[in-house]
C-alpha positions as CSV (number, residue, x, y, z in Angstrom):
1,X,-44.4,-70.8,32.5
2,X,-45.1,-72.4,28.9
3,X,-43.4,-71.9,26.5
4,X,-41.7,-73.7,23.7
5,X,-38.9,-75.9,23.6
6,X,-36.4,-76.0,20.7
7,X,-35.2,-79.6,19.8
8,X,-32.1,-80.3,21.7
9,X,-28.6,-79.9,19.2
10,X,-25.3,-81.5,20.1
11,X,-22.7,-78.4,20.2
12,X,-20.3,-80.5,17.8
13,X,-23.1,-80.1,15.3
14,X,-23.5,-76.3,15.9
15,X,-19.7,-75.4,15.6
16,X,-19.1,-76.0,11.9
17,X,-21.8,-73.1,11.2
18,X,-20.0,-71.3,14.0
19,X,-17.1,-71.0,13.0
20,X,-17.9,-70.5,9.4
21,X,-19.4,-67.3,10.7
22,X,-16.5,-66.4,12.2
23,X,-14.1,-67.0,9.6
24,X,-12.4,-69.9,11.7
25,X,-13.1,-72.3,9.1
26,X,-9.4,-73.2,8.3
27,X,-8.8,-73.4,12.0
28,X,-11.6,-75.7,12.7
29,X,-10.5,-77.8,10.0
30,X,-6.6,-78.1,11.5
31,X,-7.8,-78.5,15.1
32,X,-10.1,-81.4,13.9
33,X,-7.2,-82.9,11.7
34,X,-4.9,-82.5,14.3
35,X,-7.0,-84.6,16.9
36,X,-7.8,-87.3,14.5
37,X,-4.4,-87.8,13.7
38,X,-3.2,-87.8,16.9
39,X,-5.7,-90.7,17.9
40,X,-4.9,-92.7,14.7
41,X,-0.7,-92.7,15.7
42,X,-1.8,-93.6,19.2
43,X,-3.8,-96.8,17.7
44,X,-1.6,-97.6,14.9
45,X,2.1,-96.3,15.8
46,X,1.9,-96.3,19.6
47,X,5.7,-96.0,19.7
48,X,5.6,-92.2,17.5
49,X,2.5,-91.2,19.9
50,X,3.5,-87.9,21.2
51,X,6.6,-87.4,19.5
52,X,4.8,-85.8,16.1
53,X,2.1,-83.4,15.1
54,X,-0.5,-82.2,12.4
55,X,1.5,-78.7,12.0
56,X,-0.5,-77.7,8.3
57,X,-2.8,-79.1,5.8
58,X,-1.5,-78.0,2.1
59,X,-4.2,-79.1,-0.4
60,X,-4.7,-82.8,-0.3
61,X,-1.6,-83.1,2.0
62,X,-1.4,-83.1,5.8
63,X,2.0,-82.1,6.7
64,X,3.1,-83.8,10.2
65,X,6.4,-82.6,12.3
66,X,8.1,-85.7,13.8
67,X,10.5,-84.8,16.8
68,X,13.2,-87.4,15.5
69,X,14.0,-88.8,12.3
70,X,13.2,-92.8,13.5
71,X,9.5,-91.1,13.8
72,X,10.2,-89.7,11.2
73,X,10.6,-92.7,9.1
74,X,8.2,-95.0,11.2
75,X,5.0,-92.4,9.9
76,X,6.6,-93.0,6.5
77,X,6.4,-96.1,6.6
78,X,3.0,-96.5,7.9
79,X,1.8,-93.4,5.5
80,X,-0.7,-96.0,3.3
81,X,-2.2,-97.3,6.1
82,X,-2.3,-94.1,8.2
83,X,-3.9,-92.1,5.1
84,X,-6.2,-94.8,4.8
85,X,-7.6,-94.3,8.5
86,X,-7.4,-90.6,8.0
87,X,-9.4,-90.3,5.2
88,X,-12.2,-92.4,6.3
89,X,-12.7,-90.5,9.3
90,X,-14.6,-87.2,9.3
91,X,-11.5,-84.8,9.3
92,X,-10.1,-86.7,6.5
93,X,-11.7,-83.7,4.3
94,X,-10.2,-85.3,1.0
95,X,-6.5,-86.0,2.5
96,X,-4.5,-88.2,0.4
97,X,-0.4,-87.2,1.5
98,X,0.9,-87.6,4.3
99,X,4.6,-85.1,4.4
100,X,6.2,-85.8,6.9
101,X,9.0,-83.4,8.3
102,X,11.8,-83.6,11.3
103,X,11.6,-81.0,13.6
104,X,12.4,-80.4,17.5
105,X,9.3,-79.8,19.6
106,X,10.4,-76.9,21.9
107,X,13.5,-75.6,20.7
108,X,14.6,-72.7,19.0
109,X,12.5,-71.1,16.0
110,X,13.8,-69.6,12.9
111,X,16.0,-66.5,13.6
112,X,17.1,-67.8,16.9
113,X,20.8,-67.3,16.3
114,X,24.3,-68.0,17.5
């Protein structure tokens, strides 16, 4: 059997097109946000690692919920250097705010009443 072989492509570089074609574009964008951010925290504010999360992105501004208000105010206080990272990296897509709100991972959502 001969035939031709197309040039090998790494599936990272296939997925943008993807999901363009798909209309996941926005989705793509959060999920890769999302996982940058998370890796940055764990490097730069070990103690906050798992205790927020990339929830939105609203223009230029990533919106991250914090579990507590001290990780709450830790993110806020490392926002500069944070933004700095995030921006750099390849999911940083023009990011320049950090918002940072305090939320509680797992418990009830709006409407859940008394």
């Amino acid at each position: 059997m001969t035939g031709r072989r197309r040039p090998m492509t790494r599936i990272g570089d296939l997925l943008p097109d993807a999901a363009r074609g798909l209309g996941l574009e926005d989705e793509l964008r959060l999920s890769r946000a999302m996982a940058t951010f998370e890796r940055l925290v764990a490097e730069r504010v070990p103690a906050a690692s798992g205790a927020c999360r990339v929830t939105r992105i609203e223009g230029f501004a990533i919106v991250v919920e914090a579990d507590a208000p001290i990780v709450a105010q830790e993110l806020r206080l490392r926002a500069t250097e944070l933004m700095a990272a995030f921006a750099a990296s390849p999911a940083g897509g023009g990011a320049r705010e950090l918002r940072v709100i305090v939320g509680r991972r797992g418990g009830p959502g709006p409407g859940a009443g008394h």
